[in-house]
ChimeraX commands (.cxc) that place a marker at each C-alpha (Angstrom):
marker #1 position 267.34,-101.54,275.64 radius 0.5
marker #1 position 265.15,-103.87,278.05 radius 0.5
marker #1 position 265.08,-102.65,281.70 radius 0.5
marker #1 position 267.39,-104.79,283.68 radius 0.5
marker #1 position 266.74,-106.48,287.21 radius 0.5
marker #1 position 269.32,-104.06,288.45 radius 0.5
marker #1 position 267.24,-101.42,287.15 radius 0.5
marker #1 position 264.27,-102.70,289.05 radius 0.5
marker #1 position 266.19,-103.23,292.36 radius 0.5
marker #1 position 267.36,-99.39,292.01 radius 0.5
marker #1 position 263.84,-97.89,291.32 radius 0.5
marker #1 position 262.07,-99.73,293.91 radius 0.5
marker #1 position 265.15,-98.43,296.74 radius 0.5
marker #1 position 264.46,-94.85,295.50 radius 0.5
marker #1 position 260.79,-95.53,295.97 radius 0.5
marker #1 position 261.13,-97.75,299.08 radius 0.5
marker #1 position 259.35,-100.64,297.91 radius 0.5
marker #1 position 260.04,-103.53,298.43 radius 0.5
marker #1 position 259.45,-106.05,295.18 radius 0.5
marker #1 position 261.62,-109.02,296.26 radius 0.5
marker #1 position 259.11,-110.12,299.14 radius 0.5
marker #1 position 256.02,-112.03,298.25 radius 0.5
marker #1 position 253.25,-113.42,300.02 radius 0.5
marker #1 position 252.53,-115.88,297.42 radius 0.5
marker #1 position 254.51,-118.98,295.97 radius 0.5
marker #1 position 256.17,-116.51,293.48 radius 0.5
marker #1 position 260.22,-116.33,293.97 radius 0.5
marker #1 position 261.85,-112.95,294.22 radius 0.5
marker #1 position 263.46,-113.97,290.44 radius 0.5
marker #1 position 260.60,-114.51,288.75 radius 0.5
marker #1 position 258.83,-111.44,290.62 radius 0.5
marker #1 position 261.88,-109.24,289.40 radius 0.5
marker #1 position 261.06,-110.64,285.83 radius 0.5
marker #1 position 257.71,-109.86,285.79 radius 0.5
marker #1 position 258.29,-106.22,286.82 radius 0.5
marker #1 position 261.37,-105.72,284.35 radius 0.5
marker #1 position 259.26,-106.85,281.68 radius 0.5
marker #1 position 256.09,-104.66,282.54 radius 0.5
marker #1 position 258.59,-101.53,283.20 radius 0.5
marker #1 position 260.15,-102.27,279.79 radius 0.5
marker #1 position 256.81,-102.12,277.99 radius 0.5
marker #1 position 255.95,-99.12,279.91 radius 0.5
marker #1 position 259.46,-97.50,278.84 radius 0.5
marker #1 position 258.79,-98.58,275.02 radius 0.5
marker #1 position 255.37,-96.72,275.02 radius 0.5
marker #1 position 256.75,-93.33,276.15 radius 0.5
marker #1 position 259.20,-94.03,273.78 radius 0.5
marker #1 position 256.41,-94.35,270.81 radius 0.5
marker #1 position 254.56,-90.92,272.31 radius 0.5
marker #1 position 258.02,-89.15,272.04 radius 0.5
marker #1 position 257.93,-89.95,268.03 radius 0.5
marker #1 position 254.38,-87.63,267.78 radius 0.5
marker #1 position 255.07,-84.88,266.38 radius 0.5
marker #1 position 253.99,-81.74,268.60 radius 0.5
marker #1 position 255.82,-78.91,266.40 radius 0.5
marker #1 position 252.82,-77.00,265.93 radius 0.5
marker #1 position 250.47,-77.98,269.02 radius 0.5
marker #1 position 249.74,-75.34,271.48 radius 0.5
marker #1 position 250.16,-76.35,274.98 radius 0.5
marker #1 position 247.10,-76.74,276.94 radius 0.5
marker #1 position 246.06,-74.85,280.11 radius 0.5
marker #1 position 242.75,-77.80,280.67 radius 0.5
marker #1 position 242.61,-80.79,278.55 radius 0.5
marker #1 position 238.54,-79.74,278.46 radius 0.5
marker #1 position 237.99,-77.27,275.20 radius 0.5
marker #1 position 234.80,-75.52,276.35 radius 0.5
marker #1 position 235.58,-73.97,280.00 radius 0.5
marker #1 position 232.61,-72.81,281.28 radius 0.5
marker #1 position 232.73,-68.83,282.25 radius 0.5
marker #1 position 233.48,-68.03,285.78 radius 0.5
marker #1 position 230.51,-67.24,288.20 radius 0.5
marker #1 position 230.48,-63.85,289.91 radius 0.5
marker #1 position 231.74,-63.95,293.26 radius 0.5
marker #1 position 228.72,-62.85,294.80 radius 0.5
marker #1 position 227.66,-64.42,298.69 radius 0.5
marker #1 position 224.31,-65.86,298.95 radius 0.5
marker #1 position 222.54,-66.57,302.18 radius 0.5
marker #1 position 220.59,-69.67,301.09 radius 0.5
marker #1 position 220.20,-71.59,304.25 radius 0.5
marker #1 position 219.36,-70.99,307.72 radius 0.5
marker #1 position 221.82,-72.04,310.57 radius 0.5
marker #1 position 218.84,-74.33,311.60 radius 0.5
marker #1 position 218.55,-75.73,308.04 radius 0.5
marker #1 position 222.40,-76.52,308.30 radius 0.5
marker #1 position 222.28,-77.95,311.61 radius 0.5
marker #1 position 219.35,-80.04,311.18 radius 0.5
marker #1 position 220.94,-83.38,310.59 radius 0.5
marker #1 position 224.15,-83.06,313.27 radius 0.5
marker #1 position 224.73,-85.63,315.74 radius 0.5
marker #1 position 226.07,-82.83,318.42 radius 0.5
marker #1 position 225.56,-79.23,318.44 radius 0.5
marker #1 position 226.24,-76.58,320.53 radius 0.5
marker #1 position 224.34,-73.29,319.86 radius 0.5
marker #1 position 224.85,-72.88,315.87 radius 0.5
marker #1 position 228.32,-74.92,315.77 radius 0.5
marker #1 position 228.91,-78.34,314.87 radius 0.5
marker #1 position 230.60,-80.12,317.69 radius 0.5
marker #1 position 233.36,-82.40,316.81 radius 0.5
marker #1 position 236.01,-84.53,318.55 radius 0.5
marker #1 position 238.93,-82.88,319.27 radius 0.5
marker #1 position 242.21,-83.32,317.09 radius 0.5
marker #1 position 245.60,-84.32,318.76 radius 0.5
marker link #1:1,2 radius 0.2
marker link #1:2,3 radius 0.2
marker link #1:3,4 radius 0.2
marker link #1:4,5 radius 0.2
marker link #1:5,6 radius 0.2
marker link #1:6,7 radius 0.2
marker link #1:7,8 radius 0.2
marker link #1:8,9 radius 0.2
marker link #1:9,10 radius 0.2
marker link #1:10,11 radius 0.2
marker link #1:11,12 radius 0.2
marker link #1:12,13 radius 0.2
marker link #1:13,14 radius 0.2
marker link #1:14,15 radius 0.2
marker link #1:15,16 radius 0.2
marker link #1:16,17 radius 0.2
marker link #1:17,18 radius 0.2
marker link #1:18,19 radius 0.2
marker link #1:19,20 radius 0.2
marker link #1:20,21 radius 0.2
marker link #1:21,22 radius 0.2
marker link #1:22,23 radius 0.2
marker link #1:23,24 radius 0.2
marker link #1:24,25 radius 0.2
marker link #1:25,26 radius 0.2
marker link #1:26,27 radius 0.2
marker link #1:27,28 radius 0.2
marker link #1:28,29 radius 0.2
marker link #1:29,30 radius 0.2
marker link #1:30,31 radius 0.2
marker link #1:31,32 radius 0.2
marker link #1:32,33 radius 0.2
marker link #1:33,34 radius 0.2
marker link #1:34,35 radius 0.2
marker link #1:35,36 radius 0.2
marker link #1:36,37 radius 0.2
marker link #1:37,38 radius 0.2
marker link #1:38,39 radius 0.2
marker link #1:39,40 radius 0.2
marker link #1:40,41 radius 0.2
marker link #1:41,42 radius 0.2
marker link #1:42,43 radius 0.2
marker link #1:43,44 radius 0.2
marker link #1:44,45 radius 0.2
marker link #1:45,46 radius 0.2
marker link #1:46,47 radius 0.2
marker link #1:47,48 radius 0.2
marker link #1:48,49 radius 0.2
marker link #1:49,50 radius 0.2
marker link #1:50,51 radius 0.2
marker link #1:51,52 radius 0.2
marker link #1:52,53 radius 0.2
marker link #1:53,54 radius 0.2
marker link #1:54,55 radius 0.2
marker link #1:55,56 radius 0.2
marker link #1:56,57 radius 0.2
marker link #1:57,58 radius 0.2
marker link #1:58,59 radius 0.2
marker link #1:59,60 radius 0.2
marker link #1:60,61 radius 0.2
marker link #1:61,62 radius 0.2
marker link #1:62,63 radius 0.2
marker link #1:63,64 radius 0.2
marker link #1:64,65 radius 0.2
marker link #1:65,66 radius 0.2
marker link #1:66,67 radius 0.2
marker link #1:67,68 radius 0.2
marker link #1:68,69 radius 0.2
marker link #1:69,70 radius 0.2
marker link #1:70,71 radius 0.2
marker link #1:71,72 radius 0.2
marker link #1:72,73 radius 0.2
marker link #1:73,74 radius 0.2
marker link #1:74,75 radius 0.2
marker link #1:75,76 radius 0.2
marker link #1:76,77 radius 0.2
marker link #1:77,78 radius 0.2
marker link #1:78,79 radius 0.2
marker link #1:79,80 radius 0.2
marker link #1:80,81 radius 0.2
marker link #1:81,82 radius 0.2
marker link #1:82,83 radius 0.2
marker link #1:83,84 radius 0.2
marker link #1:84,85 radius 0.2
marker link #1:85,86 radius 0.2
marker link #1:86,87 radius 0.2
marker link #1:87,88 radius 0.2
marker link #1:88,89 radius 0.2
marker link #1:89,90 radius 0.2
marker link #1:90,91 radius 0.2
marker link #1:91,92 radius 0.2
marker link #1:92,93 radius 0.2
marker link #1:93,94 radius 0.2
marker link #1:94,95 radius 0.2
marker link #1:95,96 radius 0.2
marker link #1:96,97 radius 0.2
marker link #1:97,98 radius 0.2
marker link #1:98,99 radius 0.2
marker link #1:99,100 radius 0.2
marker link #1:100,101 radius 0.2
marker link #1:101,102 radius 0.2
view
């Protein structure tokens, strides 16, 4: 079943888009058109991916199959507050001074 204009109209109010104005010389019908058509094709693919069969696929927790082992937790001093501050445009004592958020 082909997505209808309606069907357009609807999705882009829940979304709050607005796909009837256009900059260019494109009318509001043939933009409505355009996006049925792309929203149908993108309908009919989900529709092929829900024919795979998945009976016997386990459900994956990282689509990567070799997680690499967690690090220990351990702190490291590495670098020096003067190291760190080196490059700051403003500093006051070892702090980074930043404009203030409103």
């Amino acid at each position: 079943m082909p997505v209808s204009k309606e069907q357009v109209l609807a999705t882009a109010a829940l979304s709050r888009l607005d796909v009837t104005h256009s900059d260019s010389d494109e009318d509001a019908e043939q933009r409505l058109s355009r996006i049925a058509s792309q929203m149908d094709a993108i309908v009919g693919y989900m529709d092929i991916l829900n024919h795979a069969d998945t009976d016997n696929v386990e459900p994956l927790y990282s689509p990567m199959r070799d997680v690499a082992p967690p690090r220990a937790d351990v702190a490291q001093k590495t670098r020096t507050p003067e190291e760190v501050l080196a490059n700051a445009p403003r500093r006051r004592q070892n702090f980074f001074v930043v404009p203030p958020v409103i």
